[in-house]
C-alpha positions as CSV (number, residue, x, y, z in Angstrom):
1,X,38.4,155.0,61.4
2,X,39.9,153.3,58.3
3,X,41.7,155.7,56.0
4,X,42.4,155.0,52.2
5,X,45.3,157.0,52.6
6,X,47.4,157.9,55.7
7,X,51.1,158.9,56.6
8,X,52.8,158.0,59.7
9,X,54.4,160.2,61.7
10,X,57.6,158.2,63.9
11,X,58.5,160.2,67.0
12,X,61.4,160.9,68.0
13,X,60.7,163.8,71.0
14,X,60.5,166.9,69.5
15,X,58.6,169.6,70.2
16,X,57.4,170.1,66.9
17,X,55.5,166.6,66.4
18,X,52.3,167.6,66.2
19,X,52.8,170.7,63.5
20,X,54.2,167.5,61.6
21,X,50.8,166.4,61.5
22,X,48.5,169.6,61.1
23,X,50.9,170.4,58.0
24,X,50.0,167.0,56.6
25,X,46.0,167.5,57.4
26,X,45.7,171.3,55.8
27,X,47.0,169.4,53.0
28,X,44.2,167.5,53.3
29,X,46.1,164.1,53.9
30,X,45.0,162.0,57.2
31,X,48.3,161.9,59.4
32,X,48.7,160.0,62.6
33,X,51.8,160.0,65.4
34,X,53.2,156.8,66.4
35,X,56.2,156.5,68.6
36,X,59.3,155.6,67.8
37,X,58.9,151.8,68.9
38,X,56.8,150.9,66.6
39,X,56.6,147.9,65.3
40,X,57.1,146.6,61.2
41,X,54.3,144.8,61.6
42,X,52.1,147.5,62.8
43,X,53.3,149.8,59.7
44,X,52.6,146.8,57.3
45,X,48.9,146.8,58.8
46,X,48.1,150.5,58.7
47,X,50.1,150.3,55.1
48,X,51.0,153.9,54.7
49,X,51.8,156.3,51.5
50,X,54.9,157.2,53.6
51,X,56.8,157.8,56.6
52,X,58.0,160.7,58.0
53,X,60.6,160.9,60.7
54,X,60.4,163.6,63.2
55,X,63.0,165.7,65.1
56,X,64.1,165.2,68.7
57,X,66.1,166.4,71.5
58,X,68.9,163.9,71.7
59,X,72.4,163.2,69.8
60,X,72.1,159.8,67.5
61,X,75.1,159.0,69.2
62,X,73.7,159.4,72.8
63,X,73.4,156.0,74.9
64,X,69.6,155.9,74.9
65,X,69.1,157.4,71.8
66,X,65.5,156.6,70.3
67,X,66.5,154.3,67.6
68,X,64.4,152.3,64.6
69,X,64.0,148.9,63.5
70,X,66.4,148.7,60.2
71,X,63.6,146.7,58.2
72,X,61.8,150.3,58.0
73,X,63.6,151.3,54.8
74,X,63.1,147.8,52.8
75,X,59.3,148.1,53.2
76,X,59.2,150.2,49.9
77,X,57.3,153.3,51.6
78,X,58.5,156.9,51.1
79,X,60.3,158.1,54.5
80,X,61.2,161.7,55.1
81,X,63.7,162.5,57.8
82,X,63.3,166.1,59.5
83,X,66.6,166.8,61.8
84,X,67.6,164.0,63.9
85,X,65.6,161.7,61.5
86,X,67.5,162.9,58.7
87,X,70.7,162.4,61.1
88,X,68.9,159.0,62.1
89,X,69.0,157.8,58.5
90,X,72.3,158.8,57.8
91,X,73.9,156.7,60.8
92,X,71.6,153.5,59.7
93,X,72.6,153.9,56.6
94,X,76.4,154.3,57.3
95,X,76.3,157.6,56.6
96,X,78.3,160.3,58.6
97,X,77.0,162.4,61.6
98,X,79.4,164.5,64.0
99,X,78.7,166.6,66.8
100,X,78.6,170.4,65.2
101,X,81.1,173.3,65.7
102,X,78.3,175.6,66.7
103,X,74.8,174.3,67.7
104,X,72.8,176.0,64.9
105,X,69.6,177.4,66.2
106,X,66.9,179.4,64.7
107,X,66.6,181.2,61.5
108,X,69.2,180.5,58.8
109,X,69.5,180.9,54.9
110,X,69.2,177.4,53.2
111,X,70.0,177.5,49.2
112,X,69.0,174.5,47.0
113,X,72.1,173.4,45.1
114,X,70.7,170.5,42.8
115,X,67.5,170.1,41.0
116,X,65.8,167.5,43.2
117,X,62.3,166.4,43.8
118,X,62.0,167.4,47.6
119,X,62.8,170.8,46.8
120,X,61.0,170.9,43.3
121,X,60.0,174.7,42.8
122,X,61.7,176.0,46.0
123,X,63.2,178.9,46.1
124,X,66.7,178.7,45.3
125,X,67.8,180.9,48.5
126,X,65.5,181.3,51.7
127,X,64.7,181.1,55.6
128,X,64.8,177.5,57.4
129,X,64.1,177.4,60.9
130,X,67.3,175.0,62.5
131,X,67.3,173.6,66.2
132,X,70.5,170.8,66.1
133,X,73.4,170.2,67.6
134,X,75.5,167.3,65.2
135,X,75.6,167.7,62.0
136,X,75.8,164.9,58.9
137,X,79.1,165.4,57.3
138,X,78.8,162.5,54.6
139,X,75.5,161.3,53.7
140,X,75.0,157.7,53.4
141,X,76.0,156.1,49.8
142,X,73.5,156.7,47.0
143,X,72.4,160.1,48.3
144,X,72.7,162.5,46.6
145,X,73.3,166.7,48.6
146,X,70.3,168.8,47.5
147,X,71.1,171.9,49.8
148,X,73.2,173.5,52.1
149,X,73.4,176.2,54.4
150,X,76.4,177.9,56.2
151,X,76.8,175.7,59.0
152,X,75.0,172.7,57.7
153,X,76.9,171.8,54.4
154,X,74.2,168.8,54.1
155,X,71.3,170.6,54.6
156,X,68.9,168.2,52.8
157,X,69.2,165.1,51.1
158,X,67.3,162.4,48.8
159,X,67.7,158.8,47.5
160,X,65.2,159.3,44.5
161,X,65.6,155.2,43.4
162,X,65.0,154.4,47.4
163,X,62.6,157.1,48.1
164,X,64.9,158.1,51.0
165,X,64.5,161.5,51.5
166,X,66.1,163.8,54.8
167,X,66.2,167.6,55.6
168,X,68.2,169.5,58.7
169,X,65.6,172.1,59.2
170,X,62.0,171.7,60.2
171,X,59.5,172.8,57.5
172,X,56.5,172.4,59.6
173,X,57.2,175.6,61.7
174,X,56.0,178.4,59.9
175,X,59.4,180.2,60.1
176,X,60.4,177.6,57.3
177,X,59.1,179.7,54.1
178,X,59.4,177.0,51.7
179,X,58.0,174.4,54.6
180,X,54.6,173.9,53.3
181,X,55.6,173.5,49.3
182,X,58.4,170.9,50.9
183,X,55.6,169.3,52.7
184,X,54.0,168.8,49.6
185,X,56.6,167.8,47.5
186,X,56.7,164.9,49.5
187,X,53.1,164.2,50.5
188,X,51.9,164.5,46.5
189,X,55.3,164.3,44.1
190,X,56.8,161.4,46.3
191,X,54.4,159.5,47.9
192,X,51.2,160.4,45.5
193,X,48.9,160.8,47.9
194,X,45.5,162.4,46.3
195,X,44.4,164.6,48.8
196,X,41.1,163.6,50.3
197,X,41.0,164.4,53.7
198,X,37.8,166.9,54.2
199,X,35.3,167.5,56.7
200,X,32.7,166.5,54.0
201,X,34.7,162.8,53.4
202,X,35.4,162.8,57.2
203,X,31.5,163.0,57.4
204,X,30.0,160.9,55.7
205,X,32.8,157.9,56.8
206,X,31.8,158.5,60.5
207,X,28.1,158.3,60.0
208,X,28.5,155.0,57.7
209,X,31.0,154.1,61.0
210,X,28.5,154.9,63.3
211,X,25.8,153.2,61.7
212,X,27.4,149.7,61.6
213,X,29.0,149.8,65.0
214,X,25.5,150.7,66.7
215,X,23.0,149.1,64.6
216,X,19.5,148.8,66.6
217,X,21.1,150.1,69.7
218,X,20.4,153.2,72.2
219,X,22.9,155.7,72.0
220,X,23.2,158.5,75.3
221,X,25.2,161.2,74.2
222,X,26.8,164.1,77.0
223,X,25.8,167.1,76.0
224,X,28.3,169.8,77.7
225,X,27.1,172.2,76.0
226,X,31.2,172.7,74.2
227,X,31.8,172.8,70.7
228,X,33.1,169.1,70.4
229,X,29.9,167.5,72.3
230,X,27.8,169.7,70.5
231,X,29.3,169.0,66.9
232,X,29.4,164.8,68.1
233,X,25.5,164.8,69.1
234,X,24.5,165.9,65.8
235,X,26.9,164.1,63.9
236,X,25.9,161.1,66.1
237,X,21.5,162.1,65.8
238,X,22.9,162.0,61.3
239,X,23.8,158.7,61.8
240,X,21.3,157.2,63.8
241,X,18.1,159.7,64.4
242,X,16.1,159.2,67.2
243,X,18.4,156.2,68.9
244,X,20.2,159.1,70.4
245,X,19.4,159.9,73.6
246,X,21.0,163.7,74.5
247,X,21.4,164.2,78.0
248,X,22.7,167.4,79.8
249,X,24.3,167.5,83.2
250,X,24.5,170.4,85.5
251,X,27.6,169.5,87.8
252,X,27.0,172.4,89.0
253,X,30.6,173.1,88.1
254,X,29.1,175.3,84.9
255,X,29.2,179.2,84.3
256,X,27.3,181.8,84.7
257,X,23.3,180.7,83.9
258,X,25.4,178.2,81.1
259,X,23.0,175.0,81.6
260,X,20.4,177.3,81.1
261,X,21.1,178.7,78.5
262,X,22.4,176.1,76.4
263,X,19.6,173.9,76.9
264,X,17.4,176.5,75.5
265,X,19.5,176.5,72.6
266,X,19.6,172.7,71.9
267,X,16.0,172.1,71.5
268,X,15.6,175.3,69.7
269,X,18.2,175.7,67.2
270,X,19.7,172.3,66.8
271,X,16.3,170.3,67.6
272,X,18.8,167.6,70.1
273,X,15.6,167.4,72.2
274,X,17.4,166.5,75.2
275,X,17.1,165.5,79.3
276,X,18.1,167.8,81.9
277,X,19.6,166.4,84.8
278,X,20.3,168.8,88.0
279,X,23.5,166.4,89.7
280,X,25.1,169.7,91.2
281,X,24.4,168.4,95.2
282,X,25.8,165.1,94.5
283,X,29.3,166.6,92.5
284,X,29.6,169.2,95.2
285,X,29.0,166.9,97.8
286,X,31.9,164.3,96.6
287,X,34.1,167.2,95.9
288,X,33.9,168.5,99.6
289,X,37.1,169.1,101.0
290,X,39.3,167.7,98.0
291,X,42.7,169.8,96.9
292,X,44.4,167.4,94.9
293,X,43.7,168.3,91.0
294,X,43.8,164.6,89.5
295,X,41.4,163.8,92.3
296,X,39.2,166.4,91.8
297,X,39.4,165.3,87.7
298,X,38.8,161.6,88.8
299,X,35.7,161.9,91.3
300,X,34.1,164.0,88.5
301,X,35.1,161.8,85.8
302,X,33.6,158.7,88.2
303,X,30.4,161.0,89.3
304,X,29.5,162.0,85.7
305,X,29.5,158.0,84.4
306,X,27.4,156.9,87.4
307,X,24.5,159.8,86.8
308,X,24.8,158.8,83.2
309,X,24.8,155.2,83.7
310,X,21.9,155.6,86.2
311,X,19.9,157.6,83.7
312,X,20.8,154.8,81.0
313,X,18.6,152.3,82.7
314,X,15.6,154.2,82.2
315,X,15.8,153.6,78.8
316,X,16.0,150.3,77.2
317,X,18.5,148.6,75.2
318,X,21.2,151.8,75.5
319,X,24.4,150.5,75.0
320,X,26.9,153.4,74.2
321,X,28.2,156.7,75.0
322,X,29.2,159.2,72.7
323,X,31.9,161.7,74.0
324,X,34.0,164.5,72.3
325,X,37.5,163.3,73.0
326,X,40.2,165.0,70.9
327,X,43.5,164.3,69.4
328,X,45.7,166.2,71.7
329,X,43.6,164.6,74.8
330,X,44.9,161.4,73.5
331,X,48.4,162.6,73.3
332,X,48.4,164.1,76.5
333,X,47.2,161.6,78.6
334,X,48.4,158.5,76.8
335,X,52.0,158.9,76.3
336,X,52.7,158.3,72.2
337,X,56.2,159.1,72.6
338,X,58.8,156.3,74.4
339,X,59.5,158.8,77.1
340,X,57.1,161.2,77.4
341,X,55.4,161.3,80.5
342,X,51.8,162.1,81.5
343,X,50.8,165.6,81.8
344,X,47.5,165.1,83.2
345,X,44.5,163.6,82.8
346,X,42.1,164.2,80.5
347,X,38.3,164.3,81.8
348,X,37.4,162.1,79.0
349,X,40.4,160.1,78.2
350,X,41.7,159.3,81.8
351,X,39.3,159.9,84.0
352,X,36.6,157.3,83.6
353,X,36.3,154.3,85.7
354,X,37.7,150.7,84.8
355,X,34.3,149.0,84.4
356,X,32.1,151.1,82.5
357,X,29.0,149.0,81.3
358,X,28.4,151.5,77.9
359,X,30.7,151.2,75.3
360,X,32.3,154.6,73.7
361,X,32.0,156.0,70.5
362,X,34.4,159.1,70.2
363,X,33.9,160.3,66.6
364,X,36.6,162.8,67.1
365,X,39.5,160.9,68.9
366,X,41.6,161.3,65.5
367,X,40.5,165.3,65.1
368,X,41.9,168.7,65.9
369,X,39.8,171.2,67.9
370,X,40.0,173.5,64.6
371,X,39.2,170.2,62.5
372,X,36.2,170.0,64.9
373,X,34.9,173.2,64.2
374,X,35.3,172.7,60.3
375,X,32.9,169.5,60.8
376,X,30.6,171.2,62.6
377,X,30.4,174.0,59.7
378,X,30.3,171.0,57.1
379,X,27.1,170.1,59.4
380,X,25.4,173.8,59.4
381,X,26.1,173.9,63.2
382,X,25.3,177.9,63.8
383,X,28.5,180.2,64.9
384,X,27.5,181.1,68.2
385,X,28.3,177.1,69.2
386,X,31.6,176.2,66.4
387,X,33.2,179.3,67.9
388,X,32.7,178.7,71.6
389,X,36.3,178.7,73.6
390,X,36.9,175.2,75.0
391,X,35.4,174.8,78.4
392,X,37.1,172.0,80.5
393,X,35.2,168.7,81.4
394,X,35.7,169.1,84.5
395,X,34.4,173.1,84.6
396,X,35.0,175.6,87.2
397,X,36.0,172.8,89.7
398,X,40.1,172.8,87.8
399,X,39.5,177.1,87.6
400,X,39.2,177.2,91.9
401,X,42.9,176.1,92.6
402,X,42.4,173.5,95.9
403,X,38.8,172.7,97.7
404,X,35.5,173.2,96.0
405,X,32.5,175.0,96.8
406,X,29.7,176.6,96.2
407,X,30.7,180.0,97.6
408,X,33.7,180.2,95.9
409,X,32.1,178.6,92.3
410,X,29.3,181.8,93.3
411,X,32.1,183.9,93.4
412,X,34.2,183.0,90.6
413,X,31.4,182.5,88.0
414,X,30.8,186.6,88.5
415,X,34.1,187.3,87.9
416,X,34.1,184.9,85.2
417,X,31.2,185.9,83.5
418,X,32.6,190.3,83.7
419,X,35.9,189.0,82.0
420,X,34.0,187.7,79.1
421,X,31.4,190.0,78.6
422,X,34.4,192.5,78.4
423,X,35.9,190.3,75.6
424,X,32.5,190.3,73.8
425,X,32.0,193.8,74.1
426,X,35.5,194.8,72.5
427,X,35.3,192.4,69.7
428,X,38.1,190.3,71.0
429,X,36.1,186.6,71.5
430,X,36.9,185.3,68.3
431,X,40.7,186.5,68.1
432,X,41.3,184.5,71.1
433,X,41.4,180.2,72.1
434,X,40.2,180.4,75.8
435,X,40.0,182.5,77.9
436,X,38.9,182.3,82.0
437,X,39.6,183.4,85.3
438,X,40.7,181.3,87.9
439,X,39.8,181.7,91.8
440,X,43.8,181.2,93.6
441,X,43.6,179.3,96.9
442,X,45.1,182.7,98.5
443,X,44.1,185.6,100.2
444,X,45.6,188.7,100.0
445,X,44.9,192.5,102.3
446,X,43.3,194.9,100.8
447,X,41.3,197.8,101.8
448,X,37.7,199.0,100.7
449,X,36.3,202.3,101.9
450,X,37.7,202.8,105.0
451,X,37.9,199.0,106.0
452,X,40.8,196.4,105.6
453,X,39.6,193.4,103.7
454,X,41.0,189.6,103.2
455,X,40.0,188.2,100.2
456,X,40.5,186.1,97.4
457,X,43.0,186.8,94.3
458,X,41.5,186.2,90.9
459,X,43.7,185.4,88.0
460,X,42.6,185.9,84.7
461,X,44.3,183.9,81.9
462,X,43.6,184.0,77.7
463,X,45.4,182.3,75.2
464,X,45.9,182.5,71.5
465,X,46.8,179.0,70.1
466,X,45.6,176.8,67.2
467,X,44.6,173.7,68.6
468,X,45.6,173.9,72.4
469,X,48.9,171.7,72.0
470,X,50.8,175.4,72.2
471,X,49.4,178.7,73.4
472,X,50.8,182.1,73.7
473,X,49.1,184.8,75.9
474,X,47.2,187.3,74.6
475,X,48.5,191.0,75.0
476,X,45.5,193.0,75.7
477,X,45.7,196.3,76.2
478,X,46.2,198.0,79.5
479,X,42.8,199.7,79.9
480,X,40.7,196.7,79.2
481,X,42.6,194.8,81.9
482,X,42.4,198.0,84.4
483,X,38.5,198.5,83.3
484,X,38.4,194.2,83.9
485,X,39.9,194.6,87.3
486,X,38.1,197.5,88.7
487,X,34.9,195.8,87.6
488,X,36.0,192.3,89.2
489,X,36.7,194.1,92.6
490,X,33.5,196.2,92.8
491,X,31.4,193.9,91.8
492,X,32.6,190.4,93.2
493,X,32.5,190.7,97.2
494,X,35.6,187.8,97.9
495,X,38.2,189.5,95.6
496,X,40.4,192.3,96.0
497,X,43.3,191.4,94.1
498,X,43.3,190.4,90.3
499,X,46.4,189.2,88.6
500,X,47.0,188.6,84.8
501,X,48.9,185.2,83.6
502,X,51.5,186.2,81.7
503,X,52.8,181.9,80.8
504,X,52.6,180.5,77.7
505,X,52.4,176.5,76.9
506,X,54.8,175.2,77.0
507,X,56.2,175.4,79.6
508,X,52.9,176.3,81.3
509,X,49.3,174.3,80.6
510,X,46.6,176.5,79.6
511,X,44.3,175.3,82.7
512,X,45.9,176.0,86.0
513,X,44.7,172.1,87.1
């Protein structure tokens, strides 16, 4: 999509990228991530209202330091530095950055010491969040000190006439308390940005998108039956009306009576009169016997294309494929950053074969699971599908750790569908991201009545987490696990064991696979 206004987001490693960029969209600004090797060129095409550069792991002065073209700061464009891009700037600008006497981590009390425009109505005294280990000792010539803290003397800095502009601390983690207002300083005082990035604008851009990319085509849409499939087909059926074709899948990789359900609920509340397609015995069957996890992602990924493009040919003229790939899909499985490596692959990013004859239309490649949802409100989308947790592309077949089958999907689906009801029942659905159990390829003694058993463990994993990039466990209460547990092992013959994953990402994933 074309945006009137955007700001680029240069990475440089650090963990916090991403918050860079959800800061910049609740502000209602478009934001995108580029790595650091960008080219000048590139930035000259996208033309941005500014740059900013984020944090990162390494010294400036390490060998292999991720470094930036020079030309950057004669474009013109505002640039904002957060930690080692402030420390970035200061070394291309013949400034002066030395390893610190203490690595300063964590909380720490930053105080404004000049009127500036970065920190324009910012507390005088309060909390920044630090993670560094040099520190600038002189800033570059023309910059003028702003703020300081006890082991960061420079702690922000600004070059008004070059619209330079560099801080120590990170004020996208919400530990910063003046992080959003300095967000904002920049995005609206600096580089005047107005502000017009809504679900509403965001809406009707995509359909007059859609529209002009499809013309008199067939569209097929997958309809998983997840939030961001959901929210696509009837964004999609705006655009173009009855050249959507909605098509559901059973893998039979769903949960408990899902397909079902769903189906019912498509035709009936969302009128996305769609086809239902049993494929179950052919995913099962290609699935037989397969442990590895990209495998099991790529034969489903492959599987899914060929029913669809098989059901494409009964209609005429159908020439794309809407999916609901995400923002964070992209970043996981396309590496954005110089070094970042692959953490798996996405069931609709990677997993799709090299010659596909339909072309895609993601709407939602540039969105936010929570920006997503927001759409689908914008769209009158009822509740009970915006606030679904996110269910994998691949389905159960990633929640049964090693080989598939239908004995163990039987068995985990029961188990699956107790731990939700539970959630349901004590009001917790909605205060949590995802939440699932997942079948583990061991078997553990146990005894029942009078008899020893050998059976499955079942873990059960749920996550709080804003759009899925990080996650922290949720800390239910003892009783609803023990009530969860004792129900699981009654009720489910195959388990006598259930576990509770205690990880949080990073450095775990939320899936298992």
């Amino acid at each position: 999509m074309q945006h009137t206004e955007i700001i680029l987001i240069i990475d440089f490693g650090s963990q916090f990228t991403q918050l860079i960029t959800r800061r910049i969209r609740e502000a209602n600004v478009y934001s995108e991530i580029f790595p650091h090797t960008i080219s000048i060129e590139k930035i000259k095409q996208l033309n941005p209202k500014g740059i900013i550069f984020s944090g990162g792991p390494m010294s400036v002065y390490d060998n292999d330091a991720p470094d930036i073209d020079e030309e950057i700061f004669n474009l013109g464009i505002p640039i904002l530095g957060i930690c080692y891009g402030l420390q970035l700037i200061s070394k291309k600008l013949n400034g002066k950055v030395e390893k610190a006497a203490d690595r300063e981590y964590g909380r720490t009390e930053c105080e404004v010491i000049s009127q500036s425009v970065i920190m324009k109505n910012v507390k005088t005294k309060s909390i920044v969040w630090m993670s560094h280990g040099d520190n600038v000792t002189e800033p570059p010539k023309g910059f003028q000190v702003v703020a300081s803290s006890n082991h960061s003397p420079v702690c922000a800095i600004e070059n008004t006439e070059r619209q330079i502009y560099g801080v120590q601390f990170h004020p996208e983690v919400h530990h910063t308390e003046e992080g959003a207002k300095i967000i904002k300083n920049f995005l609206f005082e600096i580089c005047k940005c107005k502000g017009e990035w809504t679900p509403e604008n965001f809406i009707s851009k995509s359909i007059e998108e859609i529209k002009q990319k499809v013309g008199s085509a067939n569209v097929i849409c997958a309809l998983s039956g997840g939030v961001d499939s959901t929210v696509a087909a009837v964004l999609v059926k705006k655009a173009i009306g009855e050249q959507l074709i909605c098509i559901h899948i059973d893998t039979g990789l769903m949960r408990k009576n899902e397909s079902k359900e769903i189906s019912e609920l498509f035709n009936a509340k969302l009128n996305l009169n769609h086809i239902h397609i049993d494929a179950s015995e052919i995913f099962l069957s290609r699935l037989k016997g397969v442990e590895d996890p990209e495998q099991k992602r790529k034969i489903i990924g492959n599987t899914f294309i060929e029913v669809f493009e098989s059901e494409a040919k009964k209609f005429e003229n159908v020439k794309f494929l809407v999916q609901g790939t995400l923002y964070p899909d992209v970043i996981e499985s396309v590496s954005v950053k110089g070094a970042s490596v692959t953490i798996k692959t996405h069931h609709n990013v990677g997993g799709l074969p090299d010659k596909m004859n339909l072309k895609l239309i993601e709407p939602f490649r540039e969105l936010f699971k929570d920006e997503v949802r927001n759409v689908g409100r914008a769209l009158n989308i009822p509740s009970e599908f915006i606030e679904r947790h996110p269910f994998p592309g691949p389905g159960l077949a990633v929640r049964i750790l090693g080989a598939v089958d239908k004995e163990k999907l039987d068995i985990l689906r029961e188990a699956d569908d107790i731990f939700i009801r539970a959630i349901k029942k004590n009001n917790l659905y909605n205060k949590i991201w995802q939440a699932f159990a997942v079948l583990l390829p061991v078997q553990s003694v146990g005894v029942m009545g009078d008899s020893r058993t050998y059976e499955f463990v079942l873990a059960l994993r749920a996550v709080t987490s804003v759009d899925g990039m990080t996650a922290d466990w949720y800390p239910f209460e003892h009783d609803f696990l023990a009530e969860v547990s004792n129900k699981v092992i009654n009720k489910v013959r195959g388990i006598n064991r259930v576990v509770y994953d205690i990880s949080s990402k990073p450095p775990a994933t939320i899936e298992w696979e």
